[in-house]
N, C-alpha and C positions, 0 to 999 in steps of 0.2 A: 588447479589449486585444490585444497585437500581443506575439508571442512573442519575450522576451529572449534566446533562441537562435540560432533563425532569423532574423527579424526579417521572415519573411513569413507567418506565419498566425495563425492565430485563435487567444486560447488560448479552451478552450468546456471545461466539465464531463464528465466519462468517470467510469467504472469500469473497473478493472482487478486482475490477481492478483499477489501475490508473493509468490515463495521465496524460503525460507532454508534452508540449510545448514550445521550446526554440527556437530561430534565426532561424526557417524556417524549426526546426524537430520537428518530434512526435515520443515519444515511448510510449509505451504502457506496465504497467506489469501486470500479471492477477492473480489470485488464491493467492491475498497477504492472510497471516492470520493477524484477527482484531476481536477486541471486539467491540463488537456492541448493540447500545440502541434498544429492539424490536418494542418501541414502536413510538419514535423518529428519527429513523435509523442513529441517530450522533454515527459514528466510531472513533476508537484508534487505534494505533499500540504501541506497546512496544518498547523500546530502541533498542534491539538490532535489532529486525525487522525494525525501521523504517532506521537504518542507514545500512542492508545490501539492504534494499529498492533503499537510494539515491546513494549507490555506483553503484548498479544496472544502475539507470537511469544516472548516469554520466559517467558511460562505453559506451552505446548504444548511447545517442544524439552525444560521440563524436566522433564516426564512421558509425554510418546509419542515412538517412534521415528520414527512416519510419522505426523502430524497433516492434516488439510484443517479448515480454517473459515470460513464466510463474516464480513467483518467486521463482522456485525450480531450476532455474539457476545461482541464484545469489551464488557468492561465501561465502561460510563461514567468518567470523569475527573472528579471533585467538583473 
């Protein structure tokens, strides 16, 4: 599939990390899975990943200052 950004690369499977920043925390999550432009590097998350994503980070800003998680912690979505 051909990236709706660019319009010249591939989009292909990755991982990658993101922070956030809130009232004076960081958490960090790492190893998300995302589609990704090879040529453009504009990423995607799917529905269900992006929302075990924000449950993720709105568990962790509101008990640590500084969190890191890989997102193989986040808890499943019934």
């Amino acid at each position: 599939m051909r990236c709706d950004s660019c319009g010249n690369g591939e989009i292909r499977l990755g991982r990658k990390p993101k922070v956030v920043q809130r009232s004076g925390r960081v958490a960090v999550v790492t190893d998300i899975p995302v589609e990704e432009c090879a040529s453009c590097g504009m990423s995607w998350l799917d529905g269900p990943v992006a929302r075990r994503v924000d449950d993720l980070f709105r568990d962790m800003l509101a008990t640590d200052a500084v969190a890191i998680r890989p997102y193989s912690d986040a808890k499943a979505v019934a």
